[in-house]
C-alpha positions, 0 to 999 in steps of 0.5 A: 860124756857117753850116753848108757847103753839102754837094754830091754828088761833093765832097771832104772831110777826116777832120779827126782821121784825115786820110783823104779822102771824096767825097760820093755821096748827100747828102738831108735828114738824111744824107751817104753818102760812100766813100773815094777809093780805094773801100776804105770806105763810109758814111752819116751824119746831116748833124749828125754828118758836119759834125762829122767831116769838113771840105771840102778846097781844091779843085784848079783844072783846069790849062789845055792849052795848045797 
């Protein structure tokens, strides 16, 4: 099974909680995340946020059209 790849300012899911994170600092070992709404912030081991959180489907930007 291959791990996702963690990108800063991507959107994840709690998969118990159902609270939605975006990732603001990703190194070697840890993720530091906050939620979108800024009311809660966190960092974790890589390891123990995979197992916490799952990425969302992202939405496509809709085009303007003139």
């Amino acid at each position: 099974m291959t791990t996702p790849a963690i990108t800063v300012t991507s959107r994840w899911q709690s998969k118990r909680l159902g609270i939605e994170v975006r990732v603001s600092r990703v190194t070697i070992r840890t993720v530091s995340y906050r939620t979108l709404d800024f009311t809660f912030y966190g960092t974790l081991p890589q390891w123990q946020f995979l197992q916490v959180f799952q990425p969302t489907k992202g939405k496509k930007k809709q085009r303007r059209t003139a």
